[in-house]
C-alpha positions in Angstrom: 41.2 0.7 1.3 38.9 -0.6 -1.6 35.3 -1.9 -1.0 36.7 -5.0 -1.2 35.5 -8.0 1.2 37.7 -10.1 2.2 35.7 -12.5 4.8 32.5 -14.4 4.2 30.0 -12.0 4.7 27.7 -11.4 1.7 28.1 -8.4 -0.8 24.6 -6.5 -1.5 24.5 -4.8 -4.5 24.6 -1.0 -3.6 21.0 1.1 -3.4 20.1 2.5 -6.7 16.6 3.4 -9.1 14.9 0.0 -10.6 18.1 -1.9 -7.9 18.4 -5.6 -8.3 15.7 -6.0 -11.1 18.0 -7.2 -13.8 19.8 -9.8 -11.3 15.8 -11.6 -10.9 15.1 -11.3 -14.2 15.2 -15.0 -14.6 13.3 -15.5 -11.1 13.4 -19.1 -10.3 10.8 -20.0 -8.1 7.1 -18.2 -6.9 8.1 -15.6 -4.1 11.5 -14.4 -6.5 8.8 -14.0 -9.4 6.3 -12.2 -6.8 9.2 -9.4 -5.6 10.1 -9.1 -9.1 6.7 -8.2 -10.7 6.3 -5.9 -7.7 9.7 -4.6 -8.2 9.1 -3.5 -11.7 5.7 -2.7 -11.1 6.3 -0.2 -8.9 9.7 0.8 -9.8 11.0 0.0 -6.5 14.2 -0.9 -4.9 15.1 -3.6 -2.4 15.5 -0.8 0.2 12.0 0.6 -1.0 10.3 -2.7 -0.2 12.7 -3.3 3.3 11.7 0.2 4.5 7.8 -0.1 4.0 7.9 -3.7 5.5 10.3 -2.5 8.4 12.5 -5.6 7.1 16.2 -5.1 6.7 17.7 -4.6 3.1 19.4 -7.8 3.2 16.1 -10.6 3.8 14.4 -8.8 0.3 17.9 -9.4 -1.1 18.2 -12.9 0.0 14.3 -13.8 -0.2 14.5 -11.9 -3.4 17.7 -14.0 -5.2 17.5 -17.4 -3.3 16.6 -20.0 -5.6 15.9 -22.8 -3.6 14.6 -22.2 -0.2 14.4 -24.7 2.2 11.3 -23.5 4.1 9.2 -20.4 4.3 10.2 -16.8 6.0 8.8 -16.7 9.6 5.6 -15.8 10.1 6.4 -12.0 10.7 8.9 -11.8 7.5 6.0 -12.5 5.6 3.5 -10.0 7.3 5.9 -7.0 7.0 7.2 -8.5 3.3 3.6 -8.7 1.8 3.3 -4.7 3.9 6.7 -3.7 1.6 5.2 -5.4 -1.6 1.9 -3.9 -1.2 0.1 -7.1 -1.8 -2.0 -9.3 0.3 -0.2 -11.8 2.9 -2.0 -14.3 1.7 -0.5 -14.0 -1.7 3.5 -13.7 0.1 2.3 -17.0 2.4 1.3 -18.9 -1.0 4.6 -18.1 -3.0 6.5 -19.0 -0.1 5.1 -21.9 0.7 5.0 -23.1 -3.2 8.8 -22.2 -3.6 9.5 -24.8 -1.0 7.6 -27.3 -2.4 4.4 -27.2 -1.0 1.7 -26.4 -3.8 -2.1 -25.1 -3.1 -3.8 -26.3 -6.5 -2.7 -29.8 -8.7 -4.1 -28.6 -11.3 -4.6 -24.8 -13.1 -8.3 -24.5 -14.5 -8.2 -25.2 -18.1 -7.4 -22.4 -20.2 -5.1 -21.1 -17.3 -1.2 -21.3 -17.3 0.1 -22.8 -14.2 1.5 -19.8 -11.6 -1.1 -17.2 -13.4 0.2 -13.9 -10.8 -2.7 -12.1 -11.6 -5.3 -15.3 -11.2 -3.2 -16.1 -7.7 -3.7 -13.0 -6.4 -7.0 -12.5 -6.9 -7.6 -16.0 -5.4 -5.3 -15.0 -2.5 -6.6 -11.5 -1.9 -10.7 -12.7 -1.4 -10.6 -13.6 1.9 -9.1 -9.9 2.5 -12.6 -8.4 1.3 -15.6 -7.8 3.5 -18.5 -9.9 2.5 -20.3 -6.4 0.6 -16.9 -5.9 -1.4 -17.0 -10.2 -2.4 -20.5 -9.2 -3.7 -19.4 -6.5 -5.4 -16.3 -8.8 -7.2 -18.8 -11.3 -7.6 -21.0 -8.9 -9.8 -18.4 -7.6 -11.6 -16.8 -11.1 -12.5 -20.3 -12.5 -13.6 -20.7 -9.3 -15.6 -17.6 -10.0 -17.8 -18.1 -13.5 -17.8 -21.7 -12.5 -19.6 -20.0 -10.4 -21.7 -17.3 -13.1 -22.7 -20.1 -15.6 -23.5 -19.7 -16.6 -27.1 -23.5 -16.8 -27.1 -24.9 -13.8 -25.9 -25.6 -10.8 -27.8 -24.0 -7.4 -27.1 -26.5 -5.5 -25.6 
């Protein structure tokens, strides 16, 4: 008999290299763009992400393509989601929570586009540093913001 379903459940597409990218391309809200860019990223698959997070194929599928969600993963979806993504949990909790509705800034700083990934996960992965790495970030970002100065001199 076919691979043909005939009752309600849903149909995942099967496991493959680079899997599901294409259907996300056109990710809809926060957490969809967040699995995407760490889809392509690191050229994973649904089941790559499921595996490392200990999460079954199917909740990076649906968290992955649901366009609308009506409130955030559990707490421990998140946890092993952010573990499968590689990124901070911080970062999963805040595109969760945005893609129901909830927002943690009004307002981007000027000269920032609103849902800046790499701007959101910096913001989201600070509180993950120990107080000698913040100084060391701190350093670094006051560095380049010296060397961005219009009015300084290259040195």
């Amino acid at each position: 008999m076919a691979a043909q379903s005939t009752n309600n459940e849903p149909e995942f597409p099967a496991e493959g290299p680079g899997d599901s990218v294409k259907e996300i391309e056109h990710a809809a809200n926060p957490l969809q763009r967040l699995i995407q860019q760490r889809l392509k990223e690191g050229k994973l698959s649904y089941g790559d992400v499921a595996r490392r997070g200990g999460l079954p194929r199917s909740t990076v599928y649906t968290l992955a393509t649901t366009r609308n969600l009506v409130r955030p993963p559990r707490p421990a979806t998140i946890d092993a989601l952010a573990r499968g993504l590689d990124v901070p949990v911080s970062a999963v909790r805040a595109a969760a929570a945005e893609s129901t509705g909830l927002h943690y800034y009004d307002e981007a700083p000027s000269g920032q586009q609103p849902g800046d990934q790499e701007r959101d996960l910096l913001i989201a992965s600070i509180d993950e540093l120990s107080p000698e790495d913040r100084r060391h970030v701190a350093a670094l970002v006051e560095s380049l913001r010296k060397k961005a100065s219009p009015g300084q001199a290259d040195g």
